[in-house]
ZAMI-333495 format. One record per residue (C-alpha): residue in one letter; x, y negated, z. Coordinates in steps of 0.05 Angstrom, whole numbers, plus 5000, padded with zeros to 4 digits. Example, Ala and Ser with C-alpha at 12.3 -4.5 7.8 and 13.67 -1.06 7.14 Angstrom:
BEGIN
a524650905156;s527350215143;
//
This chain:
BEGIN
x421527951737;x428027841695;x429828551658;x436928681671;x442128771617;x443628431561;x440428241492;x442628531423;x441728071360;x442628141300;x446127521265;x448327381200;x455527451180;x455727331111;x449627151059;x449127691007;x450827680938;x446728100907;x444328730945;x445628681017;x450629141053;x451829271127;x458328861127;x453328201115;x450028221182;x453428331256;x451228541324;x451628011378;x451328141453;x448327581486;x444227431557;x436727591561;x433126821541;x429426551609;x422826261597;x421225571604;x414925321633;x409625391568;x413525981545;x414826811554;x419327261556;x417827951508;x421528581500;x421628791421;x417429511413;x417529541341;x420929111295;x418328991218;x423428891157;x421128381101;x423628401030;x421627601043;x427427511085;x431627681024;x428727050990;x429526601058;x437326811054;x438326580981;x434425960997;x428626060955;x423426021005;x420525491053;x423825811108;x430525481112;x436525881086;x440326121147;x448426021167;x452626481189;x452026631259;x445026491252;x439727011276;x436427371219;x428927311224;x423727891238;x416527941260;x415428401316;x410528861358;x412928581433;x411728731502;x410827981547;x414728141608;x414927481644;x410626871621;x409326161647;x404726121587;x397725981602;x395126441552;x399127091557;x400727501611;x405228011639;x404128691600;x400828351536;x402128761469;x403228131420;x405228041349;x411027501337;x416727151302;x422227441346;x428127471302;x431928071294;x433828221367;x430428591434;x428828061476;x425327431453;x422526761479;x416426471448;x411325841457;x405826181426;x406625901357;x403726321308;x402626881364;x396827371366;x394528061411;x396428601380;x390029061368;x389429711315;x383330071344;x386330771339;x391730621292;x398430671316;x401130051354;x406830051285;x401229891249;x400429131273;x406428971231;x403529301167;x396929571141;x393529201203;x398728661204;x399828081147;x401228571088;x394528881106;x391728171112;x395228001041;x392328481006;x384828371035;x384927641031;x387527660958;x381728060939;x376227820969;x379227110958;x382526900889;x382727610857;x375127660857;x375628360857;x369328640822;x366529340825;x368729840777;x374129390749;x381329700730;x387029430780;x393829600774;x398729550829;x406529430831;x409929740900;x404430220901;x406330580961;x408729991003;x403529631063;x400629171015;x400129610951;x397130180985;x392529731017;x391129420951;x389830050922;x384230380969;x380429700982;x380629780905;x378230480908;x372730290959;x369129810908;x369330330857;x374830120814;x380530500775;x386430470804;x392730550774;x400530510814;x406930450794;x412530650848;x419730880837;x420331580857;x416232230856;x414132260921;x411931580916;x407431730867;x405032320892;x402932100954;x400131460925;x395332020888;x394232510937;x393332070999;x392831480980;x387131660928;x389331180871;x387431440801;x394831460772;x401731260794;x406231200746;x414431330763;x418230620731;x424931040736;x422431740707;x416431450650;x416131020607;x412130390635;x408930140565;x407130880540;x403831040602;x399430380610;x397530420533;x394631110554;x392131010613;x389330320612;x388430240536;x383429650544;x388229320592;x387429140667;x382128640697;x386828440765;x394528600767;x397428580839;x404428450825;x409128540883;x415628620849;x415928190785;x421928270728;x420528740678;x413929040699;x411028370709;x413028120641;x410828770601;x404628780640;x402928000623;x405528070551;x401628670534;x396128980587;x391828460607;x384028480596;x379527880580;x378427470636;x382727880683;x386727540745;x394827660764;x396027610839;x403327420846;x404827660925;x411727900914;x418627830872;x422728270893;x426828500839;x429427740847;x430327650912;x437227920905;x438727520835;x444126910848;x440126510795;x432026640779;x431527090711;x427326860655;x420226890652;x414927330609;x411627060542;x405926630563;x401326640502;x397627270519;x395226940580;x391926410540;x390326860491;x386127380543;x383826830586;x387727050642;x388526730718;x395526710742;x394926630816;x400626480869;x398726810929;x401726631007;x398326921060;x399926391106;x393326051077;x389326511100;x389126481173;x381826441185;x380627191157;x384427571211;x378427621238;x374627941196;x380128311159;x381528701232;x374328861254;x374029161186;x379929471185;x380029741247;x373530141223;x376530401158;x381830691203;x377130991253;x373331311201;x378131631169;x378331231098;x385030961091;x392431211101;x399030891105;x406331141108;x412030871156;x419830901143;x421330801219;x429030881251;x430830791318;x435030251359;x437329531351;x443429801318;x439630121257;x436629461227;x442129141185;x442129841160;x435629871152;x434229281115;x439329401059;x436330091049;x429229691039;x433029180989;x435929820951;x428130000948;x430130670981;x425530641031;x418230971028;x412530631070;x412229991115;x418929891139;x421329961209;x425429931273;x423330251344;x426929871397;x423630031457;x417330541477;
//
């Protein structure tokens, strides 16, 4: 059956320059999508906002930059509430490419049951969704993560750095953070269980490393890029050690790309610079989820949420996430 009212989207007014704002994005009434035969329809439950989609809007992604009046993407936690899919029925908690809006239609493409064990549903679009998946598949794939080896982590407290972090922890490693506020850190510590986090706004970045990590790091997990990433590269890399590039986001705002660090340390330590998209890693959900799922159960690892409520709240939302002002996996609740 056909839910009645109407669907809220939201669309793109304007693309940014530099740090969104609210008055870039617009909210659209429009009528609930009917399903076609090989398709369903799903109400949005939770919806998850991507520093990614930054990069899609200034066209430096292989998502296609969008157009005004164009729906902003977003992966969601959805209820199917009528299908003529052959694969998904009525009441089916599924993970998907809805957009930025309540109600979405899907094929199936690049669908998948939502499942967390005892996790919080929420969780599907973070620690047990693809940042989870990013960080587990880039260490137990190209990071080679060995045990007792020093990692350090950019975005510390966000899905994939945390997650980072304590699979880190797990094999015996030191683990060292670096977030952007005090709580960050502190609960990267105290809950998360990391070694150190250091504060980029509050410390200073080189002093700290060169005490903390005086023989350098065997695998940096970079998630943000610019300056960290360059002084990191230039100056705190061990022998043989890896970089895992998963994230740029102090460019994803940037009208033009910004220069990139000194290379000849790299060659000089022997160093791995991996590109990392978890899109190539499809065949470890699998595995990543039964695990993780068990972590959870037991009691090993943590995560934090920055969750508001209603449609309305995402343009508002997002910008907050692209001021990095936001503290955990970043969220809407539309619906219960």
């Amino acid at each position: 059956m056909m839910p009645e009212g109407q669907n809220t989207q939201v669309q793109v007014k304007r693309l940014p320059e530099g740090i969104p704002v609210e008055e870039d994005f617009i909210l659209v009434v429009a009528p609930i999508p009917e399903p076609k035969q090989g398709e369903f329809l799903a109400e949005t439950l939770f919806l998850s906002l991507d520093p990614y989609v930054r990069a899609v809007m200034s066209g430096r992604h292989f998502f296609n930059a969008p157009c005004s009046g164009d729906l902003m993407r977003g992966r969601s936690v959805s209820r199917v509430l009528q299908s003529n899919h052959s694969q998904y029925d009525e009441g089916d908690l599924v993970c998907m490419e809805s957009g930025m809006q309540k109600y979405a239609v899907s094929d199936g493409t690049d669908v998948r049951c939502a499942d967390t064990g005892v996790a919080p549903m929420s969780a599907s679009l973070g620690v047990l969704g693809m940042p989870g998946l990013t960080a587990y598949a880039a260490l137990n794939g190209p990071g080679q993560l060995k045990e007792g080896e020093t990692v350090l982590v950019s975005a510390a407290a966000g899905p994939v750095g945390c997650m980072v972090g304590q699979i880190a922890k797990a094999e015996s490693c030191k683990v060292i953070g670096i977030a952007g506020s005090e709580d960050k850190c502190e609960w990267v510590e105290s809950e998360a269980g990391f070694d150190a986090c250091i504060n980029r706004k509050t410390e200073n970045l080189d002093t700290q490393l060169s005490n903390i990590c005086p023989d350098g790091v065997d695998l940096f997990f970079d998630n943000t890029g610019g300056d960290i990433q360059a002084l990191v590269m230039t100056k705190y890399l061990a022998s043989r050690s890896r970089v895992i590039l998963s994230g740029l986001i102090t460019q994803y705002n940037l009208s033009v790309a910004p220069p990139g660090p000194n290379l000849g340390n790299l060659c000089k330590m022997r160093s791995t610079v991996i590109g990392f998209v978890v899109y190539d890693y499809p065949h470890l959900w699998e595995p990543f989820l039964r695990e993780a799922k068990n972590w959870f159960a037991d009691g090993k690892f943590v995560f934090k949420e920055d969750i508001t409520e209603g449609i309305h709240t995402a343009p508002a939302q997002f910008c907050k996430l692209m001021r990095g002002d936001n503290f955990g996996k970043t969220l809407v609740k539309v619906a219960d």
